[in-house]
TIPA-423891 format. One record per residue (C-alpha): residue number from 1; x, y, z. Coordinates in nm, 2 decimals. Example, Ala and Ser with C-alpha at 12.3 -4.5 7.8 and 13.67 -1.06 7.14 Angstrom:
# TIPA-423891
site i 1	c1 1.23	c2 -0.45	c3 0.78 $
site i 2	c1 1.37	c2 -0.11	c3 0.71 $
END
This chain:
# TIPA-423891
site i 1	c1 -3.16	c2 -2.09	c3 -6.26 $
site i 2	c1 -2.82	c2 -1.92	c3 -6.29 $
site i 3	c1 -3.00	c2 -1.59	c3 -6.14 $
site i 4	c1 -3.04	c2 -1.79	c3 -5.85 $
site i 5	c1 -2.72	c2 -1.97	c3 -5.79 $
site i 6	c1 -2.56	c2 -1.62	c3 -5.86 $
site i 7	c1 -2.77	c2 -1.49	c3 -5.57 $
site i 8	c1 -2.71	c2 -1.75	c3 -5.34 $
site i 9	c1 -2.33	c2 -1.71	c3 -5.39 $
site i 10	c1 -2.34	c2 -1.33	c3 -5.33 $
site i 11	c1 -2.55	c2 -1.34	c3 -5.04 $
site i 12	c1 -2.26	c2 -1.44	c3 -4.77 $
site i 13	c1 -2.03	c2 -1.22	c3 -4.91 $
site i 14	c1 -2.23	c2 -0.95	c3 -4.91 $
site i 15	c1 -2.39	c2 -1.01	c3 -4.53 $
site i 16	c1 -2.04	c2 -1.06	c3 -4.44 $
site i 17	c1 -1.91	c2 -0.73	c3 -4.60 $
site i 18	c1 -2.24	c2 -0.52	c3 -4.37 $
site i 19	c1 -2.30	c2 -0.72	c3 -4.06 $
site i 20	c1 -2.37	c2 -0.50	c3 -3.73 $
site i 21	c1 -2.24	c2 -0.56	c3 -3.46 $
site i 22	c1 -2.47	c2 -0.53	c3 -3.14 $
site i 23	c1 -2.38	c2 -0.51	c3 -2.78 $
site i 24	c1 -2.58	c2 -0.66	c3 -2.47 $
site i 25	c1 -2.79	c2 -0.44	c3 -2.31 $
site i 26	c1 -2.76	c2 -0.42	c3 -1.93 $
site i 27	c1 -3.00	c2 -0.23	c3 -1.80 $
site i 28	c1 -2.97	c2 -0.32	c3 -1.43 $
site i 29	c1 -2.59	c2 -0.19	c3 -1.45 $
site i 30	c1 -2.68	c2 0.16	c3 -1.60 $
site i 31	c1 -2.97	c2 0.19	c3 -1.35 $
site i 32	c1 -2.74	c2 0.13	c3 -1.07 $
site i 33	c1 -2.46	c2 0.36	c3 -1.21 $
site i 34	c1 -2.72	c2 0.68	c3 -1.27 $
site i 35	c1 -2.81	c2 0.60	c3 -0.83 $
site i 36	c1 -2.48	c2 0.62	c3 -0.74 $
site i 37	c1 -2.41	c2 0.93	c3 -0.99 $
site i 38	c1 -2.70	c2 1.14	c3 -0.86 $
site i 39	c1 -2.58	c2 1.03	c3 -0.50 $
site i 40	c1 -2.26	c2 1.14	c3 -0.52 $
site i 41	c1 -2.40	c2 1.49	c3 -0.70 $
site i 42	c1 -2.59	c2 1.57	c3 -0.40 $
site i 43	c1 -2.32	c2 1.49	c3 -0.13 $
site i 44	c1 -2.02	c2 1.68	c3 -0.35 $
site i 45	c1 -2.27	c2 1.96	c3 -0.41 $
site i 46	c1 -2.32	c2 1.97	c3 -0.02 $
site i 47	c1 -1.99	c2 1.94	c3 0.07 $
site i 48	c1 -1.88	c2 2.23	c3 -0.20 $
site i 49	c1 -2.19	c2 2.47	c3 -0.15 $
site i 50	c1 -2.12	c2 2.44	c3 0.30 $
site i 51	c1 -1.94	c2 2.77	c3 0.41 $
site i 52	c1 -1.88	c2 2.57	c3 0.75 $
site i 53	c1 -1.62	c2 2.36	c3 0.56 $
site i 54	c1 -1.37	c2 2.69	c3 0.48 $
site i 55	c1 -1.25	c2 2.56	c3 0.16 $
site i 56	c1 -1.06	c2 2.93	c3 0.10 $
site i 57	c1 -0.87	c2 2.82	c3 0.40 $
site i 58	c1 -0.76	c2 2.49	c3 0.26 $
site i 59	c1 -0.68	c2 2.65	c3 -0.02 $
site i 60	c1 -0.43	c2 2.90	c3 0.18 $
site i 61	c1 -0.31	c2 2.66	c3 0.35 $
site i 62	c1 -0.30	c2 2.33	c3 0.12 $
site i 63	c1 0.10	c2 2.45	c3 0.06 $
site i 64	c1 0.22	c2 2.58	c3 0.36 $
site i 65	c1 0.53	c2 2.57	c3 0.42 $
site i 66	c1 0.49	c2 2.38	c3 0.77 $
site i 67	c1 0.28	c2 2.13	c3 0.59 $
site i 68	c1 0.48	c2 2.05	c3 0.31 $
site i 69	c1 0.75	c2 1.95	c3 0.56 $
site i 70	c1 0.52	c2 1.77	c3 0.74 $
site i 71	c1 0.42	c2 1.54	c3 0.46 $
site i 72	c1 0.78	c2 1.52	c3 0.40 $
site i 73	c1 0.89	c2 1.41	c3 0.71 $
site i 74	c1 0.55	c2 1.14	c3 0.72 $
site i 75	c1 0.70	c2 1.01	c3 0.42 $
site i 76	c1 1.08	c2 0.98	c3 0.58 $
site i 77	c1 0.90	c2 0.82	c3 0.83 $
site i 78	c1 0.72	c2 0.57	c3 0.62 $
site i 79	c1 0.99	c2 0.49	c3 0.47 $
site i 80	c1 1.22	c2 0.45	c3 0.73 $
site i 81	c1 1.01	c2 0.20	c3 0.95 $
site i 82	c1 0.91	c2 0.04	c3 0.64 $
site i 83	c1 1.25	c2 -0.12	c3 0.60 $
site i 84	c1 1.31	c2 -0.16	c3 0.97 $
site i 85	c1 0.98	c2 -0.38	c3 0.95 $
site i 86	c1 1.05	c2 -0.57	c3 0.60 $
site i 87	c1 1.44	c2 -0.65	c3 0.78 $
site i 88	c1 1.31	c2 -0.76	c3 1.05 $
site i 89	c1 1.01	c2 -0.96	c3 0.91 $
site i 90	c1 1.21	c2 -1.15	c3 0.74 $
site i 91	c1 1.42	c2 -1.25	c3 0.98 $
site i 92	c1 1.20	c2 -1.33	c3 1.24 $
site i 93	c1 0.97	c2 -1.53	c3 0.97 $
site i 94	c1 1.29	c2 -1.74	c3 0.92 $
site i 95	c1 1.32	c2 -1.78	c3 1.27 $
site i 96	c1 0.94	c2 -1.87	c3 1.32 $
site i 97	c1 1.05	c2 -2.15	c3 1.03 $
site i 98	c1 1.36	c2 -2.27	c3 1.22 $
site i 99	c1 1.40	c2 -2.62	c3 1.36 $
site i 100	c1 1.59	c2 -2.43	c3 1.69 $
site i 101	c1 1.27	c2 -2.46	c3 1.93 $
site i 102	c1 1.46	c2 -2.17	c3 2.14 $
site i 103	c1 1.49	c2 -1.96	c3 1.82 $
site i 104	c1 1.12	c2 -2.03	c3 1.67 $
site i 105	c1 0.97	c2 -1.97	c3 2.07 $
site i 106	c1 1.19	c2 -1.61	c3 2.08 $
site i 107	c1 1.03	c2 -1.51	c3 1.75 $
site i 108	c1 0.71	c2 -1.64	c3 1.84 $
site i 109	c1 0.71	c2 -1.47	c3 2.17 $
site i 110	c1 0.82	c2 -1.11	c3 1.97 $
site i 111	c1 0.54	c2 -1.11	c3 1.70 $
site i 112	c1 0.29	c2 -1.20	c3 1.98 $
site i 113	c1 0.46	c2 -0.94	c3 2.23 $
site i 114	c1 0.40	c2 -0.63	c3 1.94 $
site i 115	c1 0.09	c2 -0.81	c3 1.78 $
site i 116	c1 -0.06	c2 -0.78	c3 2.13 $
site i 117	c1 -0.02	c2 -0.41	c3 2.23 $
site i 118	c1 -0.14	c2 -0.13	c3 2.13 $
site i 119	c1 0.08	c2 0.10	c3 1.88 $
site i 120	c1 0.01	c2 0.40	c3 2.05 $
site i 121	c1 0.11	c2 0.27	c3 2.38 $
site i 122	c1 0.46	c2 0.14	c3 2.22 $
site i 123	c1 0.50	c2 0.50	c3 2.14 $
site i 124	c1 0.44	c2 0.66	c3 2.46 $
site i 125	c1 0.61	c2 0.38	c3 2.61 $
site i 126	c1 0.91	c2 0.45	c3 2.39 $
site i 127	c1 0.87	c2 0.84	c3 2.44 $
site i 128	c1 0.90	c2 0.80	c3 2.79 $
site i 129	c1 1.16	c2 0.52	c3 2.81 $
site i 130	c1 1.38	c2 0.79	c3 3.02 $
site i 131	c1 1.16	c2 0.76	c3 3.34 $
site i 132	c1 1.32	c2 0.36	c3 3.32 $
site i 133	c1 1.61	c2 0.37	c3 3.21 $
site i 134	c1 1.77	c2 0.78	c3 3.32 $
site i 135	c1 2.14	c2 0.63	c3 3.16 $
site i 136	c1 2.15	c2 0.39	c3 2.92 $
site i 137	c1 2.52	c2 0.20	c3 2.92 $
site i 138	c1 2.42	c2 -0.12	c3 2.69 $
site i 139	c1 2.59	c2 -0.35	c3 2.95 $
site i 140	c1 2.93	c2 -0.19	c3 2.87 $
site i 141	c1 3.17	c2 -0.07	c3 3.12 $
site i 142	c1 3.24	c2 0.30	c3 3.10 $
site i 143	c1 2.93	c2 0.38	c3 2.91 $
site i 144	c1 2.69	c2 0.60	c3 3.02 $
site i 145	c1 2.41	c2 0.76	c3 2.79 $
site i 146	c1 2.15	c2 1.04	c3 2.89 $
site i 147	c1 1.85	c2 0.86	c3 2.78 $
site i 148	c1 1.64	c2 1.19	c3 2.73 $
site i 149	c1 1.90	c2 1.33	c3 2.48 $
site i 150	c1 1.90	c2 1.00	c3 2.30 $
site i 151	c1 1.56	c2 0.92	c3 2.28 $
site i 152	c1 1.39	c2 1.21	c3 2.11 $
site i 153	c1 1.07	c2 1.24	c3 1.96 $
site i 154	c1 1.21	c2 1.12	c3 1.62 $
site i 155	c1 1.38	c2 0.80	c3 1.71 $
site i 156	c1 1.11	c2 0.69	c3 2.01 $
site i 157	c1 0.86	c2 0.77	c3 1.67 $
site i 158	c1 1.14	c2 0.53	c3 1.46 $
site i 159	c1 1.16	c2 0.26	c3 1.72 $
site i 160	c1 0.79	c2 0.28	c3 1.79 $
site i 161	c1 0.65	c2 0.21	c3 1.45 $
site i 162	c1 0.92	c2 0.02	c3 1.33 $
site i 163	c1 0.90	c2 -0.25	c3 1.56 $
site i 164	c1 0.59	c2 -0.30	c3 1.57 $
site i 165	c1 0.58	c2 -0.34	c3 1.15 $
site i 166	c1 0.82	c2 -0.62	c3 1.21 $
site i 167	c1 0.57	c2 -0.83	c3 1.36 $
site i 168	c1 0.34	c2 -0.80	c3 1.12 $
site i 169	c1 0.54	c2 -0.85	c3 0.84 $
site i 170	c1 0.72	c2 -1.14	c3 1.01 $
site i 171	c1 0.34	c2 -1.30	c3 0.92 $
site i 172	c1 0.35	c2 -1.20	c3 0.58 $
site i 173	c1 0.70	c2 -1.29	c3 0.47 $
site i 174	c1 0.60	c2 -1.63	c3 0.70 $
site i 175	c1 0.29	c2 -1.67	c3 0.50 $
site i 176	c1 0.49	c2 -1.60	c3 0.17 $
site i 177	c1 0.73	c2 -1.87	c3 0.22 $
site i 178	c1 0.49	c2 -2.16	c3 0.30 $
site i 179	c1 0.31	c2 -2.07	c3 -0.06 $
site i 180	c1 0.63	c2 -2.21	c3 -0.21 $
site i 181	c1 0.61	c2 -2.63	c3 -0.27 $
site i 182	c1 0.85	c2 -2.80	c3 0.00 $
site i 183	c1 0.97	c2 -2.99	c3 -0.28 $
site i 184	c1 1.22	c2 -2.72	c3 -0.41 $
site i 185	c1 1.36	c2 -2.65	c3 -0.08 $
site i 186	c1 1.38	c2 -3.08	c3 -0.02 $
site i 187	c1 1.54	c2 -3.05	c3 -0.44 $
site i 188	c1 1.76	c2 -2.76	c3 -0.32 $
site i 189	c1 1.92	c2 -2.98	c3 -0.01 $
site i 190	c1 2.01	c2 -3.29	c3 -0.21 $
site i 191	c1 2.16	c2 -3.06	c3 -0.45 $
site i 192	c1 2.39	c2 -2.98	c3 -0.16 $
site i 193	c1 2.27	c2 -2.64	c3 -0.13 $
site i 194	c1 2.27	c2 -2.49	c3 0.28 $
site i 195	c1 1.96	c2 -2.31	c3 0.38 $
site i 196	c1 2.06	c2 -1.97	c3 0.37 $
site i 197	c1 2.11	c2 -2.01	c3 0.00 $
site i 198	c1 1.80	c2 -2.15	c3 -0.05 $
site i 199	c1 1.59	c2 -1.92	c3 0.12 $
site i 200	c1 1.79	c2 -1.63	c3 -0.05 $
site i 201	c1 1.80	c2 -1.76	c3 -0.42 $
site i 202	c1 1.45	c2 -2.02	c3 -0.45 $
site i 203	c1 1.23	c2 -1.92	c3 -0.19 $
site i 204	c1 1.18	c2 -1.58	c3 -0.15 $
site i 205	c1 1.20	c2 -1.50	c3 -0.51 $
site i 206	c1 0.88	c2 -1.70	c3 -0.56 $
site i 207	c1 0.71	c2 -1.63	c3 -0.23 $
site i 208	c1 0.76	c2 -1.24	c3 -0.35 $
site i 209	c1 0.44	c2 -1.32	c3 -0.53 $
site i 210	c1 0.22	c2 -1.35	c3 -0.22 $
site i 211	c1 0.43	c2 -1.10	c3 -0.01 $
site i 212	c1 0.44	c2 -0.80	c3 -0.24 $
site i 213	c1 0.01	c2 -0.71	c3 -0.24 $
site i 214	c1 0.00	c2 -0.74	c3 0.19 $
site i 215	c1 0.36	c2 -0.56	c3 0.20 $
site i 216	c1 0.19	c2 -0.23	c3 -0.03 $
site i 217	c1 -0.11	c2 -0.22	c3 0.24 $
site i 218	c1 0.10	c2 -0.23	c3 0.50 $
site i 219	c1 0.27	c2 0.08	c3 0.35 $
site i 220	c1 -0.01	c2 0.27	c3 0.28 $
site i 221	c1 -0.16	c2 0.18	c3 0.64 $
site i 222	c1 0.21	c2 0.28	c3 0.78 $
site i 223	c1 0.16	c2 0.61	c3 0.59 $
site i 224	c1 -0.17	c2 0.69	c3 0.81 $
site i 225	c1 -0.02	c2 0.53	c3 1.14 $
site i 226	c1 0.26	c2 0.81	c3 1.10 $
site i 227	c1 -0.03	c2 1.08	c3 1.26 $
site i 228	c1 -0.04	c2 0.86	c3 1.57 $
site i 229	c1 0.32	c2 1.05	c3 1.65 $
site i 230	c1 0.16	c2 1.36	c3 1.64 $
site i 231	c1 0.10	c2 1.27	c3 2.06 $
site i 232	c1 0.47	c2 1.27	c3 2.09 $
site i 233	c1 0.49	c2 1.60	c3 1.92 $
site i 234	c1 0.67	c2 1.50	c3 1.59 $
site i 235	c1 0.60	c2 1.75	c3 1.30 $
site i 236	c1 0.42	c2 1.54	c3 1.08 $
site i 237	c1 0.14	c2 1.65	c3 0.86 $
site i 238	c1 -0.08	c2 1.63	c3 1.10 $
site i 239	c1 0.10	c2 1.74	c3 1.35 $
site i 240	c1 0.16	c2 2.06	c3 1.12 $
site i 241	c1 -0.18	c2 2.10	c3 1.09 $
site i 242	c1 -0.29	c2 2.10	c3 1.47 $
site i 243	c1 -0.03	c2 2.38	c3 1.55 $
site i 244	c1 -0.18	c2 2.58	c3 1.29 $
site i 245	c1 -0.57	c2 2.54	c3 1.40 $
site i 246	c1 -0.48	c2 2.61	c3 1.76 $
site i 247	c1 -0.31	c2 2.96	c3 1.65 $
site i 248	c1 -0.58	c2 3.00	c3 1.38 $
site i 249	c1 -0.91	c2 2.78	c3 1.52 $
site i 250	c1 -0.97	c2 2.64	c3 1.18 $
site i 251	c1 -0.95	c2 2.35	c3 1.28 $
site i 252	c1 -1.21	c2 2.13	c3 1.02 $
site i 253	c1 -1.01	c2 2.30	c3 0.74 $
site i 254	c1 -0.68	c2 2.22	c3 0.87 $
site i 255	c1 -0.81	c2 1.83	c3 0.86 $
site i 256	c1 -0.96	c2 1.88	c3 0.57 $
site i 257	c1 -0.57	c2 1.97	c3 0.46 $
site i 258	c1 -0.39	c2 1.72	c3 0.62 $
site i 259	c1 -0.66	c2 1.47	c3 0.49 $
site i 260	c1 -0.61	c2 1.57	c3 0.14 $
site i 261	c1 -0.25	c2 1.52	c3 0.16 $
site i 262	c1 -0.29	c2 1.14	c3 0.29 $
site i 263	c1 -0.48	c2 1.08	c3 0.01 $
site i 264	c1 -0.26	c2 1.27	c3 -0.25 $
site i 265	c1 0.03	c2 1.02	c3 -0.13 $
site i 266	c1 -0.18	c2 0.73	c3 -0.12 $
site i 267	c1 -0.28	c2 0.70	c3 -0.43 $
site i 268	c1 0.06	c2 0.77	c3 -0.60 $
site i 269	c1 0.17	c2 0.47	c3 -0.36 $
site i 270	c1 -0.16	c2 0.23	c3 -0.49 $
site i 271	c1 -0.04	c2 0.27	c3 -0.84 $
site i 272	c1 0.32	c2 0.18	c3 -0.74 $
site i 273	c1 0.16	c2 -0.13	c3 -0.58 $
site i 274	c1 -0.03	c2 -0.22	c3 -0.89 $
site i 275	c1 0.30	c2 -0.22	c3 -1.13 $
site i 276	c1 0.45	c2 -0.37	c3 -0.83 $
site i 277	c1 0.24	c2 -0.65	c3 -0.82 $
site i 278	c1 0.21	c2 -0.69	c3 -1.20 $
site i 279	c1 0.59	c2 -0.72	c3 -1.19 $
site i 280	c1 0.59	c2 -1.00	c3 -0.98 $
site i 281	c1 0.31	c2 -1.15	c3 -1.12 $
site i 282	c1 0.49	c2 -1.24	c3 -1.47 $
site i 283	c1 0.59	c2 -1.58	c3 -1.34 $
site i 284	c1 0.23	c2 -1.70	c3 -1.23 $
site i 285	c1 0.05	c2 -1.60	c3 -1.45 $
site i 286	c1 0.04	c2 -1.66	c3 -1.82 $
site i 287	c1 -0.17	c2 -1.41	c3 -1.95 $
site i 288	c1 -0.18	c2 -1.04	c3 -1.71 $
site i 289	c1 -0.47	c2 -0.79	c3 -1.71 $
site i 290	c1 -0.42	c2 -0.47	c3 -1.93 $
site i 291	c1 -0.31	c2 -0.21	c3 -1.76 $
site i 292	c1 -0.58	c2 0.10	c3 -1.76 $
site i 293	c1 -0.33	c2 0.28	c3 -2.02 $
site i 294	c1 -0.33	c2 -0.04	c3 -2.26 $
site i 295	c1 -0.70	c2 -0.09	c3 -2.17 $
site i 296	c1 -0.74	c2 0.32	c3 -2.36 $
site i 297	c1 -0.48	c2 0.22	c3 -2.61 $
site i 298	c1 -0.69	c2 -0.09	c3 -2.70 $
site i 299	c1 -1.07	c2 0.09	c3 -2.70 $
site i 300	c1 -0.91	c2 0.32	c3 -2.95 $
site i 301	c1 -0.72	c2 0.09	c3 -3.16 $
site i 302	c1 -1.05	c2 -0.14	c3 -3.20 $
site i 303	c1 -1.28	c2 0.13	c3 -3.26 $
site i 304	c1 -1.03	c2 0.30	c3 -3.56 $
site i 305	c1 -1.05	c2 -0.10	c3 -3.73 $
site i 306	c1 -1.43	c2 -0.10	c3 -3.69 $
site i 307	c1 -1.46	c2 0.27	c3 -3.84 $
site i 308	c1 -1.27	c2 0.18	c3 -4.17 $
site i 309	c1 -1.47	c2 -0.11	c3 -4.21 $
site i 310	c1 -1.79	c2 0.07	c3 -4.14 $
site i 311	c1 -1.90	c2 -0.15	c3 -3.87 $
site i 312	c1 -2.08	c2 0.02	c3 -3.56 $
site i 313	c1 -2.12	c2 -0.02	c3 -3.23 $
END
């Protein structure tokens, strides 16, 4: 009878000292991933093993000189009318918001104007702005401005892409700001506090939330709109890269090139994004996702505990 009992109280201890711990099979998920693996075999091994594709020549040519400026001056350009567009979005998203019908039909009729036309067209419109106006004077006596010397390549490319970002972020910062309750900006104006404050100090900090994740697609998208300038001869990457295949007549591996390039810059920009976002996300969200390097940090850390206790996978 005591042999028993004894038993019986070693028996938990002892299954709880060598339990195994057993993970759920998903076959349907390994199935799919061996498709897409053997898929993605084929194409690379095609795309590798083609001669047509001249990937010596991209190799020559992936650090050019004319190319590395070129991505520099795409990412100038980025840059550049990516702050024109985030100024001016926010102002005219304030302006859509005021209670000035004259000032919310101006904006209105702006982001509509830019939303409606073609980019390229604002380009060569811009480009070509000399065959309107031959002497710009800006209504002030006196002045009188060649319009071909001021509008170059460069700033027709600034003005072009630049203004037509600010309508589209106008949308996003507009969209940002009605995410935040009406009850803080109501708080905010018995508090005695004017609206400019309020949109400065309350609002936006909170609606940076929403506008952050459109904002980093827009600048990725603004990246790759930079090679629309290319038509108004501005030495961008791609631009770089056409003057080189028509001395050369490479020209599949002077896209392939200029493509890798995009996508170089791209993805350094998507993992700004993602810490971007995970920055702003602090206040919304109580518990955030592990970023990939705690993600490694943790697969290791739980695998060295389950080796010294002898447990398996």
């Amino acid at each position: 009878m005591n042999t028993q009992i004894t038993r019986a109280l070693e028996t938990p201890e002892r299954v709880r000292d060598h339990y195994t711990i057993v993970k759920a099979r998903h076959p349907g998920q390994w199935g799919s991933a061996l498709v897409i693996i053997a898929l993605f075999t084929v194409l690379l091994q095609s795309v590798l093993t083609n001669p047509r594709f001249g990937w010596t020549t991209v190799g020559m040519y992936l650090r050019d000189v004319s190319i590395v400026n070129g991505i520099g001056l795409t990412l100038i350009l980025t840059v550049i009318c990516m702050a024109i567009g985030i100024v001016l979005g926010v102002v005219l998203a304030i302006m859509r918001l005021s209670l000035n019908p004259v000032i919310r039909t101006a904006a209105f009729g702006y982001v509509n104007f830019f939303r409606g036309t073609p980019v390229l067209v604002q380009l060569l419109f811009w480009y070509n702005l000399a065959a309107l106006y031959p002497s710009i004077s800006f209504g002030i006596p006196g002045v009188d401005l060649d319009a071909n010397q001021i509008i170059t390549p460069l700033l027709a490319a600034v003005l072009g892409l630049g203004l037509n970002q600010g309508a589209y972020m106008s949308e996003i910062v507009r969209a940002g700001i009605l995410s935040v309750d009406h009850g803080q900006v109501e708080a905010a104006g018995a508090l005695g506090i004017n609206r400019l404050h309020t949109m400065r100090r309350i609002v936006l900090p909170q609606a940076m939330r929403v506008i952050i994740p459109p904002t980093g697609n827009e600048t990725i998208g603004m990246l790759k709109t930079t090679a629309l300038v290319s038509v108004i001869s501005v030495p961008e990457v791609l631009y770089s890269a056409q003057i080189i295949s028509a001395r050369t007549f490479e020209t599949i591996p002077l896209l392939i090139v200029a493509s890798l390039w995009y996508i170089v810059v791209t993805s350094v920009l998507s993992v700004g994004q993602y810490y971007l976002e995970r920055r702003f996300a602090k206040g919304g969200q109580r518990n955030l996702p592990l970023t990939p390097l705690q993600k490694v940090r943790f697969y290791f850390n739980t695998h060295d505990r389950l080796s010294r206790k002898g447990g398996k996978l």
